[in-house]
C-alpha positions in Angstrom: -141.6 91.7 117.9 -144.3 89.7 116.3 -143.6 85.8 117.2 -145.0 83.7 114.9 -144.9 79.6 114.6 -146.6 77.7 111.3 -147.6 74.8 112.1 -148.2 71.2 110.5 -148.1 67.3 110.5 -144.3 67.0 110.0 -142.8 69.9 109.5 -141.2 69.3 106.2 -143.5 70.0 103.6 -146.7 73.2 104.8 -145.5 74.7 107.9 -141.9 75.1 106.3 -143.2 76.7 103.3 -145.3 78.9 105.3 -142.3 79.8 107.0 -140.3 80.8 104.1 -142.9 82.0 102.5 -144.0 84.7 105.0 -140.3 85.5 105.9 -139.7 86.2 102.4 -142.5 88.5 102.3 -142.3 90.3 105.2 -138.3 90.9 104.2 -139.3 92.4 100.8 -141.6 94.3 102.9 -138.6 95.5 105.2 -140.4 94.6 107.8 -137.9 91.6 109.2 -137.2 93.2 112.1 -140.5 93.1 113.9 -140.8 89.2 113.3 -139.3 86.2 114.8 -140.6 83.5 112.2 -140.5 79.7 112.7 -142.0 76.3 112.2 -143.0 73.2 113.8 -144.4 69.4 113.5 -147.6 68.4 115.5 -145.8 64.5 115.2 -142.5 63.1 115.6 -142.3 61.4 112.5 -140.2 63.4 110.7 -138.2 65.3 113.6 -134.8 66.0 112.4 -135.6 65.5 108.6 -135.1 68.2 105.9 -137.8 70.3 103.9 -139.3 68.1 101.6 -138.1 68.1 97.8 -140.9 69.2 96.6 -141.2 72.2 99.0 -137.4 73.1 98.1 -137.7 73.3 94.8 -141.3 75.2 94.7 -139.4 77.5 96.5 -136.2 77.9 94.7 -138.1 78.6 91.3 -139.2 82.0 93.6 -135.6 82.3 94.9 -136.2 81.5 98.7 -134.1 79.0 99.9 -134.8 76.5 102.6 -131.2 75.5 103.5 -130.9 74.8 107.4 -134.3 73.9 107.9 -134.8 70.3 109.9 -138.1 69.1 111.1 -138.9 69.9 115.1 -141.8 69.2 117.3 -144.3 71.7 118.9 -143.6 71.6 122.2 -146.0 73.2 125.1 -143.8 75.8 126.1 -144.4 77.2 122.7 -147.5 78.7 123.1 -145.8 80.8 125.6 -143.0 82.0 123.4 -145.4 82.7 120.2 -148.0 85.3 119.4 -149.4 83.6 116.5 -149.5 79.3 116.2 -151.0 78.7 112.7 -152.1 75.5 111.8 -152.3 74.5 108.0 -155.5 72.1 108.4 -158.3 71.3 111.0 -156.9 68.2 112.2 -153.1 70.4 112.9 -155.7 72.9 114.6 -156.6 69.5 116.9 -153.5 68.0 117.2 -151.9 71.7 118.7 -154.9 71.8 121.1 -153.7 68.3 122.4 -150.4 69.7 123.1 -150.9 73.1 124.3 -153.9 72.1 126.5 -156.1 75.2 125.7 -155.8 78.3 124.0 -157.1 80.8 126.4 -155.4 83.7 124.8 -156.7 82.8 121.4 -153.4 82.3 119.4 -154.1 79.4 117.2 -155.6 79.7 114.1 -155.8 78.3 110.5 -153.8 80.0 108.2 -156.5 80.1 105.6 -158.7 81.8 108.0 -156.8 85.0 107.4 -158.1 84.6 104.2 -161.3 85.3 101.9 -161.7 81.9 101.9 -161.3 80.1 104.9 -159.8 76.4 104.4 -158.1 73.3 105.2 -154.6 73.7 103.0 -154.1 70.4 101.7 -151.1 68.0 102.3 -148.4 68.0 99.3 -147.4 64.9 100.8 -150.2 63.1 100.2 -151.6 65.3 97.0 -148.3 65.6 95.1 -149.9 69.1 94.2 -147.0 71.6 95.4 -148.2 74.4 93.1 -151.7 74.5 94.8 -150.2 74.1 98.3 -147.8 76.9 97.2 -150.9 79.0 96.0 -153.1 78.3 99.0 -149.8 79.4 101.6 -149.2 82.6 99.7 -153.1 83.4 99.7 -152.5 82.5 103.7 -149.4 84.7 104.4 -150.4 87.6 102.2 -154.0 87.7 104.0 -152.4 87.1 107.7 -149.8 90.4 106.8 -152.8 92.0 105.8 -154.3 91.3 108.6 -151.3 92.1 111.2 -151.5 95.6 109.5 -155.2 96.1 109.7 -154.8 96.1 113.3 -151.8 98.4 113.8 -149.2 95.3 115.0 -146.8 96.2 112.3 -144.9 99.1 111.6 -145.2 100.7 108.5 -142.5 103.2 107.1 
């Protein structure tokens, strides 16, 4: 089972849509089974909160829902628990380092650096801009499957 945690600020707007994203994805795939998929807020700010509107309904226009989700916190014990802990922007990258303490098994990662075009994914929050968030997570989760089967961790039928 491939453990994987995306990561952001608050956990309401990237990292959940990340998270829905790839699980769609991977379930069209049939490939569910050989992934435990999550997400998680480098602050507190919004612990407890629901995905952001604007995430929800990028979403539903692609049928995925987001019911259930609530804002949680990275904790340090997660780096334990997860294979993969992908951030959505360098300063997530920083903020996960602070908690976690060091990364000596080399699990963190941008998301956008499993992709031809490494980057910082911008905040929807901030930008408004949920399509290009939407675009830049897809590019993310469709180069970090590719990647996973690249290197022989998934199962392919």
């Amino acid at each position: 089972m491939i453990k994987v945690l995306f990561i952001c600020h608050g956990n309401i707007c990237r990292s959940p849509m990340a998270e829905f994203v790839f699980r769609d994805m991977v379930q069209k795939r049939g490939l569910s089974d050989q992934f435990h998929i999550a997400s998680a807020a480098t602050s507190s700010e919004e612990i407890g909160n629901p995905v952001h509107y604007g995430t929800t309904n990028k979403l539903k226009a692609y049928g995925i829902s987001t019911k259930g989700k609530y804002a949680v916190q990275l904790k340090k014990k997660d780096y334990k628990e997860y294979d993969y802990l992908l951030g959505m922007e360098y300063r997530n990258i920083r903020n996960i380092d602070r908690i976690i303490g060091s990364d000596p098994e080399h699990k963190v990662h941008m998301l956008l650096d499993f992709s031809d075009h490494p980057r910082d994914i911008a905040d929807p929050w901030y930008t408004g801009n949920f399509d290009r968030t939407y675009d830049d997570v897809l590019e993310g989760c469709e180069g970090f499957l590719n990647y996973l089967i690249s290197k022989g961790k998934v199962q392919l039928d």
